[in-house]
HTML snippet that shows the backbone in 3Dmol.js (N, CA, C, O; Angstrom):
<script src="https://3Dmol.org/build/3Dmol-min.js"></script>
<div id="view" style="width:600px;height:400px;position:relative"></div>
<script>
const pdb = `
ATOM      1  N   UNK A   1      29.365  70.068  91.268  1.00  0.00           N
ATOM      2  CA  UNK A   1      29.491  68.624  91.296  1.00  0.00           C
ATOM      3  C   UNK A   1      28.115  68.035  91.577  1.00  0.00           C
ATOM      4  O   UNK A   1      27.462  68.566  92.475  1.00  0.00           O
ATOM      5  N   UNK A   2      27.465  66.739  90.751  1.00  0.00           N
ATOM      6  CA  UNK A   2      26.753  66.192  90.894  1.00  0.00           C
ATOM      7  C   UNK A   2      26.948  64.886  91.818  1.00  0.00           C
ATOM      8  O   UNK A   2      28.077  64.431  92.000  1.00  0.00           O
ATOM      9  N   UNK A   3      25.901  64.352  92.345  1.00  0.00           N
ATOM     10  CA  UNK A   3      25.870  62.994  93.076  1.00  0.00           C
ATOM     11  C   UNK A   3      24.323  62.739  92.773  1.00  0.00           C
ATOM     12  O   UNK A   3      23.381  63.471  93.078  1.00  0.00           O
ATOM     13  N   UNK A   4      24.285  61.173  91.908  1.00  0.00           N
ATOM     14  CA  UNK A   4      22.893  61.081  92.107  1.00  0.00           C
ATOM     15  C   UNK A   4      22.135  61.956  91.153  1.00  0.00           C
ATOM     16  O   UNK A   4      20.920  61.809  91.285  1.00  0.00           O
ATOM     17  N   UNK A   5      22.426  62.676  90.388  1.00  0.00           N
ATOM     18  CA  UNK A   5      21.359  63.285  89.861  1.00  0.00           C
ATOM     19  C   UNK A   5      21.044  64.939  90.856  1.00  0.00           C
ATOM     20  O   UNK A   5      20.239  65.808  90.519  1.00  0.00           O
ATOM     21  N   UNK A   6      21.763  64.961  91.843  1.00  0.00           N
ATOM     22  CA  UNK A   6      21.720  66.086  92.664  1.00  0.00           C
ATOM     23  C   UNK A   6      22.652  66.930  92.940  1.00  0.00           C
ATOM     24  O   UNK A   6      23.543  66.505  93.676  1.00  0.00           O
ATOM     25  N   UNK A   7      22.747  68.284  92.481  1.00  0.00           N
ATOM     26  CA  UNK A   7      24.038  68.779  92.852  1.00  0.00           C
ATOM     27  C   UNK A   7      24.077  69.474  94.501  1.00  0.00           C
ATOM     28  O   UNK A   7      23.229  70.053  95.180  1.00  0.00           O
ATOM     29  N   UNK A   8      25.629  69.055  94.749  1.00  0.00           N
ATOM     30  CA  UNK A   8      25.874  69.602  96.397  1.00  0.00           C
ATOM     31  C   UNK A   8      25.994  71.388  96.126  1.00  0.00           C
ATOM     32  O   UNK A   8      26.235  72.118  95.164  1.00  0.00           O
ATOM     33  N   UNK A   9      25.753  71.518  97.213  1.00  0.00           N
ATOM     34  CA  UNK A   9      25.548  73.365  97.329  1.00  0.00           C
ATOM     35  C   UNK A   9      26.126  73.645  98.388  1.00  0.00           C
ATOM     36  O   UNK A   9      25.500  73.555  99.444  1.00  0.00           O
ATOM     37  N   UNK A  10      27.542  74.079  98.371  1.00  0.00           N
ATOM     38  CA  UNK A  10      28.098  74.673  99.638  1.00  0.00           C
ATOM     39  C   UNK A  10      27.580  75.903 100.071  1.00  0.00           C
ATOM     40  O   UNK A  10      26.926  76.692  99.389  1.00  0.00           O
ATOM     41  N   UNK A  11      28.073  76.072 101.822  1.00  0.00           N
ATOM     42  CA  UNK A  11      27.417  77.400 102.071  1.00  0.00           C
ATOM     43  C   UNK A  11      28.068  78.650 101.766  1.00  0.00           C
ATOM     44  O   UNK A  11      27.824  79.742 102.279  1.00  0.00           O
ATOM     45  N   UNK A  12      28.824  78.412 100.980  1.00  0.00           N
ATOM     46  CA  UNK A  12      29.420  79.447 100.740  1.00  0.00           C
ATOM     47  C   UNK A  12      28.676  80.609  99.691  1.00  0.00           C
ATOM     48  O   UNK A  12      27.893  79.999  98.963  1.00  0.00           O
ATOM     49  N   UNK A  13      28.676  81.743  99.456  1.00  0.00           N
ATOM     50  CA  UNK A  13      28.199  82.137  98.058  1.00  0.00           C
ATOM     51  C   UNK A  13      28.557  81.882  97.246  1.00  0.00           C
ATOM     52  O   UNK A  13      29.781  81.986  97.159  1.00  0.00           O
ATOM     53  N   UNK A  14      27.817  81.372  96.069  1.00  0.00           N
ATOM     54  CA  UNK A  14      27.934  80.962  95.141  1.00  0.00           C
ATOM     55  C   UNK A  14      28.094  82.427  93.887  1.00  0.00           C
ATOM     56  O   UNK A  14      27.693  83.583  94.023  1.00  0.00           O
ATOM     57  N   UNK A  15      28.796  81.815  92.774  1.00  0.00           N
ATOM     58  CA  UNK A  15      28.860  82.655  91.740  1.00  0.00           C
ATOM     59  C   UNK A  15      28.240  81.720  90.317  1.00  0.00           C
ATOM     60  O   UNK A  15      28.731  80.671  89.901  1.00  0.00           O
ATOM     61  N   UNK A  16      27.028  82.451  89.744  1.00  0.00           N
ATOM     62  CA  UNK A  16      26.771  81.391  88.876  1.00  0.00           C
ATOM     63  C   UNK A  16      27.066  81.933  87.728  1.00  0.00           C
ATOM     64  O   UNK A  16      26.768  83.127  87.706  1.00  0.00           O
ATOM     65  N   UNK A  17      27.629  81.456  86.561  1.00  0.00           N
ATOM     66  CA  UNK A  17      28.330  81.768  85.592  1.00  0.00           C
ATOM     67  C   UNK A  17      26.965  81.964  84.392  1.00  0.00           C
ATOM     68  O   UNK A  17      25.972  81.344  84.010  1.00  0.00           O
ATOM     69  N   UNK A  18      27.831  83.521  84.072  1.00  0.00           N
ATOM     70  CA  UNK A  18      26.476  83.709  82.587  1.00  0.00           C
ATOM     71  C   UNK A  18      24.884  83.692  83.157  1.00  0.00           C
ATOM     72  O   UNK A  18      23.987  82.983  82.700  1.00  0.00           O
ATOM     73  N   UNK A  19      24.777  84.545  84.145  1.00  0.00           N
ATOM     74  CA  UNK A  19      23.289  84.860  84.681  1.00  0.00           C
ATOM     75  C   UNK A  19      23.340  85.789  83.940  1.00  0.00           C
ATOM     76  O   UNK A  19      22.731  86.493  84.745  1.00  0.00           O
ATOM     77  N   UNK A  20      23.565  86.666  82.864  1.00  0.00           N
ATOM     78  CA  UNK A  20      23.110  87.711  82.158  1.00  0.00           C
ATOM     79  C   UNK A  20      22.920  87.227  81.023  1.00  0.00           C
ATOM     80  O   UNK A  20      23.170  88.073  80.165  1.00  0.00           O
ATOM     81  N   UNK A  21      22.469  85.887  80.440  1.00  0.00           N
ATOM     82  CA  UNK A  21      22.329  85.397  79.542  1.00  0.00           C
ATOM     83  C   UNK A  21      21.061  84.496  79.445  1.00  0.00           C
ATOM     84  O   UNK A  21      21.003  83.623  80.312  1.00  0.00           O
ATOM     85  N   UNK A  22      19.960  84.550  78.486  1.00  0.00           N
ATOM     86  CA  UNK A  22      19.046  83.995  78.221  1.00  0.00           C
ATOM     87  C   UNK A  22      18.745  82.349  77.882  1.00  0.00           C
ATOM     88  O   UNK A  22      18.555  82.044  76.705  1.00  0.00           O
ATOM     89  N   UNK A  23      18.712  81.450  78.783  1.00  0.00           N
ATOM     90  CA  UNK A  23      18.801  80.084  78.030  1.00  0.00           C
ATOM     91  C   UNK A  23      17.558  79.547  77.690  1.00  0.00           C
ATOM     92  O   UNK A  23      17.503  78.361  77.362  1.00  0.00           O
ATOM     93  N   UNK A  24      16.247  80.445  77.726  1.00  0.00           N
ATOM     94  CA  UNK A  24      15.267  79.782  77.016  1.00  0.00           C
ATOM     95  C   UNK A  24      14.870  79.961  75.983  1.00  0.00           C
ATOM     96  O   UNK A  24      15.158  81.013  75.411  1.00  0.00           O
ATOM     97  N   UNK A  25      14.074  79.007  75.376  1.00  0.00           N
ATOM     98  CA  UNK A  25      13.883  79.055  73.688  1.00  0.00           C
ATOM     99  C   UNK A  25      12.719  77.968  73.725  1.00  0.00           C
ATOM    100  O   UNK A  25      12.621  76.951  74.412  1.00  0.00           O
ATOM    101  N   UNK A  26      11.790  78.559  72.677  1.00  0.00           N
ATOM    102  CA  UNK A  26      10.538  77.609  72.227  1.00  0.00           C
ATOM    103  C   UNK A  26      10.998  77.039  71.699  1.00  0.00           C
ATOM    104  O   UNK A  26      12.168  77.128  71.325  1.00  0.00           O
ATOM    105  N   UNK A  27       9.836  75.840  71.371  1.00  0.00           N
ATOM    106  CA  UNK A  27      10.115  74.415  70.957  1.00  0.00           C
ATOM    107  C   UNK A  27      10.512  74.616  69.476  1.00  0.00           C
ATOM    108  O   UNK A  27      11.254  73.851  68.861  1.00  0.00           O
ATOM    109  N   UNK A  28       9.890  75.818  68.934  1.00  0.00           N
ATOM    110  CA  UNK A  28      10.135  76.326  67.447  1.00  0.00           C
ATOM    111  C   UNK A  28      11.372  76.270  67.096  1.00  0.00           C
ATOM    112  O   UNK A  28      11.942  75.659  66.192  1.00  0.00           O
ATOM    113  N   UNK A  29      11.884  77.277  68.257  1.00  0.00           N
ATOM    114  CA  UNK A  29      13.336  78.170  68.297  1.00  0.00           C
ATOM    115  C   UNK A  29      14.270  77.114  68.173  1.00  0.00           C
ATOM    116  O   UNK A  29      15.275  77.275  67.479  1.00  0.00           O
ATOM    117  N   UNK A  30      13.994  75.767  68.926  1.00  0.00           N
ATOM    118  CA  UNK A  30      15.043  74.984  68.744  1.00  0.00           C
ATOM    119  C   UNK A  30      15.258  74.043  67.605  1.00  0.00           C
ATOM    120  O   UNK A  30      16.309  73.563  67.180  1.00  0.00           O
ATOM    121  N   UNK A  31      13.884  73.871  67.163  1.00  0.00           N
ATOM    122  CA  UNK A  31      13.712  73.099  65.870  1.00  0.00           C
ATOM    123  C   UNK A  31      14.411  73.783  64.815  1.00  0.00           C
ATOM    124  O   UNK A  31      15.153  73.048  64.164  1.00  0.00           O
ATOM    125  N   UNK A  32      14.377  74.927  64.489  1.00  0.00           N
ATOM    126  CA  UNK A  32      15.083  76.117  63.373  1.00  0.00           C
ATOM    127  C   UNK A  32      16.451  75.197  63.768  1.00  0.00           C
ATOM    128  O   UNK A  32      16.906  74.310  63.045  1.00  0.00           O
ATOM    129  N   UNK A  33      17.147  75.713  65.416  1.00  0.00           N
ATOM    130  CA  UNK A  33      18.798  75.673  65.510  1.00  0.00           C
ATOM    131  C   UNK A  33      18.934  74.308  64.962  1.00  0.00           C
ATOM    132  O   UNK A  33      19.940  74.340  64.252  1.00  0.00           O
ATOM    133  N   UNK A  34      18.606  73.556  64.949  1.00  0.00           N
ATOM    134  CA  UNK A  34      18.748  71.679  64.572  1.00  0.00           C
ATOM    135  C   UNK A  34      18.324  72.148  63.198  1.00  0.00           C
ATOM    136  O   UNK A  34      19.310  72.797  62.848  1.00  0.00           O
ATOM    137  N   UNK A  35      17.627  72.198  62.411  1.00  0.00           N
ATOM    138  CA  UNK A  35      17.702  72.693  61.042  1.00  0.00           C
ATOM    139  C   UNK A  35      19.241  73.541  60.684  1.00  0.00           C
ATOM    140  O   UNK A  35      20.140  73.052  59.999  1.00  0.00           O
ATOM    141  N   UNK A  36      19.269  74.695  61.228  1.00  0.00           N
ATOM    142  CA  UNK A  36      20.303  74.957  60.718  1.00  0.00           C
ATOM    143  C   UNK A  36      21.759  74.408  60.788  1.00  0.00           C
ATOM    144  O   UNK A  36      22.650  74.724  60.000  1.00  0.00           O
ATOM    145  N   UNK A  37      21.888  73.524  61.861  1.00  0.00           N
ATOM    146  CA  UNK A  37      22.845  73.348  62.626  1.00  0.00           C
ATOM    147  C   UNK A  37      23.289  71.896  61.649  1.00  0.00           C
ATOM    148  O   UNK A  37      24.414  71.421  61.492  1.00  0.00           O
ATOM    149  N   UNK A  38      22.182  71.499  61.178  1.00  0.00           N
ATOM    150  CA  UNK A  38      21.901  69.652  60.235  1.00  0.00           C
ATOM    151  C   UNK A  38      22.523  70.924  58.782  1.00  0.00           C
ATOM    152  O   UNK A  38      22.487  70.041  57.925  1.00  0.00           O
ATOM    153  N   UNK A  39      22.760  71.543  58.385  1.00  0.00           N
ATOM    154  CA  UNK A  39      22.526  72.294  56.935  1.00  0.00           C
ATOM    155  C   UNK A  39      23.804  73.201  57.352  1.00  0.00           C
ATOM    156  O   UNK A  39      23.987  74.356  56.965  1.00  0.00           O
ATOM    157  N   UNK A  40      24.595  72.515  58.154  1.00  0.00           N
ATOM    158  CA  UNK A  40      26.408  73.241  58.508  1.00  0.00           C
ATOM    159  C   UNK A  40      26.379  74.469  58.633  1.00  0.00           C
ATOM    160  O   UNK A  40      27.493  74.973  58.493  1.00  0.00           O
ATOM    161  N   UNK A  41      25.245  75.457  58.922  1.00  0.00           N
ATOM    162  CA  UNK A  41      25.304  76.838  59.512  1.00  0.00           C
ATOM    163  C   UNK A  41      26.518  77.260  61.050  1.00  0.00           C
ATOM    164  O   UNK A  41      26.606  76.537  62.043  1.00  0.00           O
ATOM    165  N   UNK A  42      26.987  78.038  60.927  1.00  0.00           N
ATOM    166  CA  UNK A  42      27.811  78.652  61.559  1.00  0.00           C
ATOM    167  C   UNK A  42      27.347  78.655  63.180  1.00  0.00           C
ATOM    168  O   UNK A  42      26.345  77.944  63.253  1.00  0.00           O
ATOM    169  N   UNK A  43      27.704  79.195  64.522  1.00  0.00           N
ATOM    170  CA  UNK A  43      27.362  79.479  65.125  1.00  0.00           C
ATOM    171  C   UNK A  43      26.492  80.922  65.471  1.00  0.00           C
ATOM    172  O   UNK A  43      25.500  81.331  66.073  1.00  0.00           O
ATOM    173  N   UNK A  44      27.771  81.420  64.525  1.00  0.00           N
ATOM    174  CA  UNK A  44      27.373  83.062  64.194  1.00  0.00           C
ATOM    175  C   UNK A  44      25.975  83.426  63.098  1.00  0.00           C
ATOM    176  O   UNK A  44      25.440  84.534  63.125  1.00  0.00           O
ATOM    177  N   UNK A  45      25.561  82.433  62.268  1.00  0.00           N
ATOM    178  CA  UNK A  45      24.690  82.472  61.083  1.00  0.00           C
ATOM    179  C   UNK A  45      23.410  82.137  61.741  1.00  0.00           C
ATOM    180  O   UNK A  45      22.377  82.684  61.355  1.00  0.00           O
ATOM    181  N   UNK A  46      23.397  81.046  62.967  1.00  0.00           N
ATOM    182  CA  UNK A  46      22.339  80.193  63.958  1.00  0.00           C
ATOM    183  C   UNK A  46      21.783  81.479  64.540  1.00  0.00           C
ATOM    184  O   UNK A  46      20.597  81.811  64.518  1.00  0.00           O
ATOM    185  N   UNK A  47      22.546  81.992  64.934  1.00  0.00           N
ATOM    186  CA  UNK A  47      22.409  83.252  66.434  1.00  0.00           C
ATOM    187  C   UNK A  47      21.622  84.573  65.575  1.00  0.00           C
ATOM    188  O   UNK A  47      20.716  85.216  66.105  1.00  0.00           O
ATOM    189  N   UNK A  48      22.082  84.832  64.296  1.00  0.00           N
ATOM    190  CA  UNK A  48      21.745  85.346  63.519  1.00  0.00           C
ATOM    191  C   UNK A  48      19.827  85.752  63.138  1.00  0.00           C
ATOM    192  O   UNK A  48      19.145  86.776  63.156  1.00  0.00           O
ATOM    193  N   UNK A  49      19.551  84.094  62.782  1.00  0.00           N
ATOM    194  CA  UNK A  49      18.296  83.871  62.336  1.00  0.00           C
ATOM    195  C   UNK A  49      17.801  83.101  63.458  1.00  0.00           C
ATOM    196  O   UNK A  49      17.006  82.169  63.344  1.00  0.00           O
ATOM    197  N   UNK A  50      18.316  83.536  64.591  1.00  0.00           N
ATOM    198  CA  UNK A  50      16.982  83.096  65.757  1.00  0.00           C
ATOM    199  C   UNK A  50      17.284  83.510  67.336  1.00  0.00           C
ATOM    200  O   UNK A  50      16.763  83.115  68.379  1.00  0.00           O
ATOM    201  N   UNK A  51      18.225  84.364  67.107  1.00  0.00           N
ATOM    202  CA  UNK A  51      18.560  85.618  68.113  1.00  0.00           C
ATOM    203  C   UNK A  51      18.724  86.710  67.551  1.00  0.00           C
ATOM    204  O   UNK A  51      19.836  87.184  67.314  1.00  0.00           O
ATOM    205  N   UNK A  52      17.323  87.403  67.185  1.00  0.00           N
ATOM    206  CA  UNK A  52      17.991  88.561  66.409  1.00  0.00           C
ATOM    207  C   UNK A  52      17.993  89.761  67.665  1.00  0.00           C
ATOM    208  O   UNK A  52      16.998  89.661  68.382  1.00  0.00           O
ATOM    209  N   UNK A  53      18.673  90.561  67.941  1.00  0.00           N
ATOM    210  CA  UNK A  53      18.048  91.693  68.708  1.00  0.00           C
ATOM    211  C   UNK A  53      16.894  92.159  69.118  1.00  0.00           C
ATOM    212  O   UNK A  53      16.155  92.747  68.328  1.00  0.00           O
ATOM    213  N   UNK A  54      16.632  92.010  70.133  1.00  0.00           N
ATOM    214  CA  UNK A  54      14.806  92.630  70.557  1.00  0.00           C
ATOM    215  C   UNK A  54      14.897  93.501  71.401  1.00  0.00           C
ATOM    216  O   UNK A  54      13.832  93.968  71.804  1.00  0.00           O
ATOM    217  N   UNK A  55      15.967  93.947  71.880  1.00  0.00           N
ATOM    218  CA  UNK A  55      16.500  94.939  72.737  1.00  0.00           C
ATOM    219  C   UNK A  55      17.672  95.075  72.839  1.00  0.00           C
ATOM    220  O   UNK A  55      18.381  94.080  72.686  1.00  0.00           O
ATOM    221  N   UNK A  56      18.430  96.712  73.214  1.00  0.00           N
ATOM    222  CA  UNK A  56      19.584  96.948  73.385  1.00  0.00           C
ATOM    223  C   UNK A  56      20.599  95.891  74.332  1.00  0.00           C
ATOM    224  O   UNK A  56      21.777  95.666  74.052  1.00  0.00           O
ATOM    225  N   UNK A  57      19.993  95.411  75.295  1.00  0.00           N
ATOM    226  CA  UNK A  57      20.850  94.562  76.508  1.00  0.00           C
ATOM    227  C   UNK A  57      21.552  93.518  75.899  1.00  0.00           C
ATOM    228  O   UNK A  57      22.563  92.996  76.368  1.00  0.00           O
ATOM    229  N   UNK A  58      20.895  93.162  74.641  1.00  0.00           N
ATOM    230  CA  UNK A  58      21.388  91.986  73.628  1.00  0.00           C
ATOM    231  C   UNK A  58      22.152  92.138  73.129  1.00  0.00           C
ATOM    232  O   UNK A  58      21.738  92.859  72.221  1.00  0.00           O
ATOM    233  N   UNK A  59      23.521  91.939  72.928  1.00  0.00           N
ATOM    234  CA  UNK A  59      24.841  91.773  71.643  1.00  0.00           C
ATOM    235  C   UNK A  59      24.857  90.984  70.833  1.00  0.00           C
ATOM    236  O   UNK A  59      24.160  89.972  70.900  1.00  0.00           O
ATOM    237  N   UNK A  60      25.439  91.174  70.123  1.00  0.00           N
ATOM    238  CA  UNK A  60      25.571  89.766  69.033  1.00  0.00           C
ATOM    239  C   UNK A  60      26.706  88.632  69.675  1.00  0.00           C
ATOM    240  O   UNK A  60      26.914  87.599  69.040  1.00  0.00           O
ATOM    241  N   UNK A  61      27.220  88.818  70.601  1.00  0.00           N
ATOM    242  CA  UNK A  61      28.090  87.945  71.475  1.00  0.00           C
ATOM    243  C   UNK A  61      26.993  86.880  72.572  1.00  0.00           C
ATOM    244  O   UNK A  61      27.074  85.676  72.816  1.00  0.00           O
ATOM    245  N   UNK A  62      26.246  87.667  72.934  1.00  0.00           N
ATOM    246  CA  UNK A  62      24.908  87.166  73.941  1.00  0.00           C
ATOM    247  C   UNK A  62      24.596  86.335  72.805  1.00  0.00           C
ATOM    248  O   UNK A  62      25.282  85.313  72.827  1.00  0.00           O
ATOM    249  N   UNK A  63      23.871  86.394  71.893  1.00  0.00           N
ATOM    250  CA  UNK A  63      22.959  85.527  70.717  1.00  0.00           C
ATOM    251  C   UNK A  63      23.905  84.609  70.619  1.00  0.00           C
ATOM    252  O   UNK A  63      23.528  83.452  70.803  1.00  0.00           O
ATOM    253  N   UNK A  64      24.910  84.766  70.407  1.00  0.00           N
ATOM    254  CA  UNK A  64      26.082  83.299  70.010  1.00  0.00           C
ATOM    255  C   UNK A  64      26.631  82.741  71.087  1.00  0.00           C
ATOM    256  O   UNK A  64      27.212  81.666  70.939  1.00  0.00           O
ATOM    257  N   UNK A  65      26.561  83.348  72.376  1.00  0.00           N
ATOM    258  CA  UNK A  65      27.161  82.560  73.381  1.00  0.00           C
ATOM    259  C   UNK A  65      25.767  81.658  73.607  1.00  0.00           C
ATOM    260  O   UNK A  65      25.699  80.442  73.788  1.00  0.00           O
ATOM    261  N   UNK A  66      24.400  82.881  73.521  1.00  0.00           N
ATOM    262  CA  UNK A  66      22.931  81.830  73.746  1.00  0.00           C
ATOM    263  C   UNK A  66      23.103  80.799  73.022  1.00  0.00           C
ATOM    264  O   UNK A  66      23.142  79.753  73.669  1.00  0.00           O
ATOM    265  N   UNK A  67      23.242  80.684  71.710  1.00  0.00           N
ATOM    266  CA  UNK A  67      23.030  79.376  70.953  1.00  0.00           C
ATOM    267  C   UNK A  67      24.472  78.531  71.223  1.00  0.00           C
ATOM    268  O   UNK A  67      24.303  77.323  71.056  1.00  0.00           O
ATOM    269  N   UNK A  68      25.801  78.888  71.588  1.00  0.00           N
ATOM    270  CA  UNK A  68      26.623  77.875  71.899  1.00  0.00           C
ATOM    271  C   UNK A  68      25.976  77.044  72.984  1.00  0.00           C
ATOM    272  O   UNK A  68      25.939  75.814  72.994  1.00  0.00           O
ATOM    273  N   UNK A  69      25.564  77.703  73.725  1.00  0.00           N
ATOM    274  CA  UNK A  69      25.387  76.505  75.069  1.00  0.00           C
ATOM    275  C   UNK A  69      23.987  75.799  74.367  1.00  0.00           C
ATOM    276  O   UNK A  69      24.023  74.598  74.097  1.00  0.00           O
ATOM    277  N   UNK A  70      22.901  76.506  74.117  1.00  0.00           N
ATOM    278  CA  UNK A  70      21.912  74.879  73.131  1.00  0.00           C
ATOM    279  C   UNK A  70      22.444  74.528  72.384  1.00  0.00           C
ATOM    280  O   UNK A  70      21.823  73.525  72.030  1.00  0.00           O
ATOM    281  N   UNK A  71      23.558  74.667  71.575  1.00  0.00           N
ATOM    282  CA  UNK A  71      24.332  73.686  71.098  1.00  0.00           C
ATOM    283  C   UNK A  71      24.891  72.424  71.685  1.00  0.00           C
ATOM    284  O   UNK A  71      24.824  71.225  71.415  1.00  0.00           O
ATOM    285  N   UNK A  72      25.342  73.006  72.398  1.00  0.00           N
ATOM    286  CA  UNK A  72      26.262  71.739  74.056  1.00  0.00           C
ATOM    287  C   UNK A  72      24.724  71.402  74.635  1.00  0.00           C
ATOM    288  O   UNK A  72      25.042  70.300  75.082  1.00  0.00           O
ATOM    289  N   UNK A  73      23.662  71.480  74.885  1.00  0.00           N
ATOM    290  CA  UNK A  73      23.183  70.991  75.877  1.00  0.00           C
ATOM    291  C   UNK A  73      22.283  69.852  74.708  1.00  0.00           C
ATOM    292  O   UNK A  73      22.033  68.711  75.096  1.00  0.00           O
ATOM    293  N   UNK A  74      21.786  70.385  73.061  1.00  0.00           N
ATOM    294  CA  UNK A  74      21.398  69.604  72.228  1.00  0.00           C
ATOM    295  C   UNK A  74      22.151  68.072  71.717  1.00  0.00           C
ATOM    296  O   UNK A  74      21.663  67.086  71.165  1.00  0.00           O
ATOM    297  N   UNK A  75      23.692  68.418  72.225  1.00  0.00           N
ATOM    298  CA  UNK A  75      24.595  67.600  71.775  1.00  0.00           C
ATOM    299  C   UNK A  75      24.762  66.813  73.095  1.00  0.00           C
ATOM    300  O   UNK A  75      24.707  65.595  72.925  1.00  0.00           O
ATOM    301  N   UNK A  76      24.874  67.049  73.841  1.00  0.00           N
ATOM    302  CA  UNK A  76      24.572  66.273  75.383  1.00  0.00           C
ATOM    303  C   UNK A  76      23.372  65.366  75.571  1.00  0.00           C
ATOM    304  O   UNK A  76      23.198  64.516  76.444  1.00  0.00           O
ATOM    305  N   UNK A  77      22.569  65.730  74.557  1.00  0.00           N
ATOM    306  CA  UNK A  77      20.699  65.359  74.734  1.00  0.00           C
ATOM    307  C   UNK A  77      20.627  64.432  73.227  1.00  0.00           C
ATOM    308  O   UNK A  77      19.606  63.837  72.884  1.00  0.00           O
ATOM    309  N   UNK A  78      21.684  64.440  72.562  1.00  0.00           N
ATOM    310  CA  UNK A  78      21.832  63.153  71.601  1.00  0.00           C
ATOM    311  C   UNK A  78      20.955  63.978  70.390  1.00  0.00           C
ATOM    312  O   UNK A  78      20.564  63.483  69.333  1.00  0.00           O
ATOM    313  N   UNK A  79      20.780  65.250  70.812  1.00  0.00           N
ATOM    314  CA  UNK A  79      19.572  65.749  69.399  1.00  0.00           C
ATOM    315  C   UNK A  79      20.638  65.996  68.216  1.00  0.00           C
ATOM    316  O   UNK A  79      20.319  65.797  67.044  1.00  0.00           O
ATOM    317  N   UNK A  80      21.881  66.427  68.574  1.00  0.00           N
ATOM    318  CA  UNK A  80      22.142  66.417  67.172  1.00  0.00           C
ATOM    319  C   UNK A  80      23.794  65.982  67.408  1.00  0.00           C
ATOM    320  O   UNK A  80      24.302  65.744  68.504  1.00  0.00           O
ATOM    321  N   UNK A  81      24.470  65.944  66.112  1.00  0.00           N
ATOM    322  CA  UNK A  81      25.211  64.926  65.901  1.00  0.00           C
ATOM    323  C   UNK A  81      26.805  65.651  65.884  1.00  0.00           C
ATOM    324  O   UNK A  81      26.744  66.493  64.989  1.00  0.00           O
ATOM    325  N   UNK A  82      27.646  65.666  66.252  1.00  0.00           N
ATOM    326  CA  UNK A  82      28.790  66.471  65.333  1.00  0.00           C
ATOM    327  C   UNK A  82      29.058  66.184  64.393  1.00  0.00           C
ATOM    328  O   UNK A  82      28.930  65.060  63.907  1.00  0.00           O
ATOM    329  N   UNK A  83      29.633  67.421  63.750  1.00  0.00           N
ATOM    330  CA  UNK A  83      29.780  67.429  62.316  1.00  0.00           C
ATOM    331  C   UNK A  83      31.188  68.149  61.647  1.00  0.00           C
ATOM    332  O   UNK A  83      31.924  68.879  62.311  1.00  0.00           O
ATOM    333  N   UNK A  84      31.386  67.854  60.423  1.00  0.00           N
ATOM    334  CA  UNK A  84      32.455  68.761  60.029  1.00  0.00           C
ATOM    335  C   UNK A  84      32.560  70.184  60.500  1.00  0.00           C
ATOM    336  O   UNK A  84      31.712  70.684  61.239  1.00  0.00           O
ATOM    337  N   UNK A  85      33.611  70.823  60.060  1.00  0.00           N
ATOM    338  CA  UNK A  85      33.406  72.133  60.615  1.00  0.00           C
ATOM    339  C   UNK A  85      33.104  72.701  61.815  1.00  0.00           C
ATOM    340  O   UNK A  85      32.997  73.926  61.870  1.00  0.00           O
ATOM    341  N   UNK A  86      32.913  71.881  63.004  1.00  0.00           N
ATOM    342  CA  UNK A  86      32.163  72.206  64.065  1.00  0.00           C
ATOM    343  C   UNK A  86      31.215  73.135  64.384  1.00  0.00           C
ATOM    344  O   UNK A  86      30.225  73.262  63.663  1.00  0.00           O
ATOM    345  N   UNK A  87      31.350  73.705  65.215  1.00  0.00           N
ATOM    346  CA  UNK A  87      30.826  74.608  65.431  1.00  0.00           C
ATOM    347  C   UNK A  87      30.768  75.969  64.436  1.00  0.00           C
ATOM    348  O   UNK A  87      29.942  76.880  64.374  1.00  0.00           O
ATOM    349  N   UNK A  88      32.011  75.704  63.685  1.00  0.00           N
ATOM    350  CA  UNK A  88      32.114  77.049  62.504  1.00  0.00           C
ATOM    351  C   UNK A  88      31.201  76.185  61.058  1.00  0.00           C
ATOM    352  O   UNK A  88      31.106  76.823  60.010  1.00  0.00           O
ATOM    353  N   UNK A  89      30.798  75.245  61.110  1.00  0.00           N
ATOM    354  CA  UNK A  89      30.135  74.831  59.965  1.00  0.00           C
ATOM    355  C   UNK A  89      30.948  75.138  58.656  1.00  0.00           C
ATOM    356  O   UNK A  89      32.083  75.572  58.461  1.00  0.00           O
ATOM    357  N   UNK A  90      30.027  74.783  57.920  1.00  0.00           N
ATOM    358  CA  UNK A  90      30.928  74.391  56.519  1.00  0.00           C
ATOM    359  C   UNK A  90      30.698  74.956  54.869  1.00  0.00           C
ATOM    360  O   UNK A  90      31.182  74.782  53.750  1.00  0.00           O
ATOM    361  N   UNK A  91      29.264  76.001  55.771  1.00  0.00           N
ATOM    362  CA  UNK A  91      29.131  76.865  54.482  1.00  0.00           C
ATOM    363  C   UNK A  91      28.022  78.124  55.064  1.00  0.00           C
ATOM    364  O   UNK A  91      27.495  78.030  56.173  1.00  0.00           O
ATOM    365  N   UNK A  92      27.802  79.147  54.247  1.00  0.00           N
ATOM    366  CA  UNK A  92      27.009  80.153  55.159  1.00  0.00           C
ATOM    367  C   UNK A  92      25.208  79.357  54.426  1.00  0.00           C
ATOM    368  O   UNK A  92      25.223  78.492  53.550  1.00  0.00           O
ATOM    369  N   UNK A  93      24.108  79.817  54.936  1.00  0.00           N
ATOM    370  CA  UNK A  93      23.083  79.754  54.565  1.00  0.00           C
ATOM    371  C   UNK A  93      22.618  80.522  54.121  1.00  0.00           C
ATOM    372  O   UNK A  93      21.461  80.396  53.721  1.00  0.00           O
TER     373      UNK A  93
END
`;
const viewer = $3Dmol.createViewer("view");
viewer.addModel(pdb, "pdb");
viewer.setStyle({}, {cartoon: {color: "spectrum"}});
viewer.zoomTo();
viewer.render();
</script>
């Protein structure tokens, strides 16, 4: 929960959801996902051509859960728009 722009932090331990998951990406990386994402690419097709494997620790579930959430946080940030198809898009690239 936020207040203010600040979230409260009980003392309790916390569990933070999806710490085994990568949420950064160059300015490149995100320009591609908004390209593909404007051109009805898939979630699975996105994750594809800009999460490819660079190591075993990576799945192809990691790459698409990575690009679902810059999806939600691009669409939160007004960068891109919804569209038909949602998230499954509307044709392969």
């Amino acid at each position: 929960m936020a207040i203010g722009g600040m979230k409260l932090r009980p003392k309790a331990e916390l569990i933070i959801a999806l710490d085994d998951l990568d949420f950064s990406w160059r300015k490149e990386e995100v320009e591609r996902v908004i390209e593909l994402w404007n051109a009805n690419a898939s979630i699975a097709e996105i994750a594809d051509q800009t999460r490819p494997p660079v190591h075993s620790l990576r799945t192809k579930q990691d790459a698409e859960d990575e690009v679902a959430l810059l999806i939600m946080h691009l669409r939160r940030q007004g960068q891109i728009q919804l569209r038909p198809g949602g998230v499954f898009g509307k044709r392969e690239v």
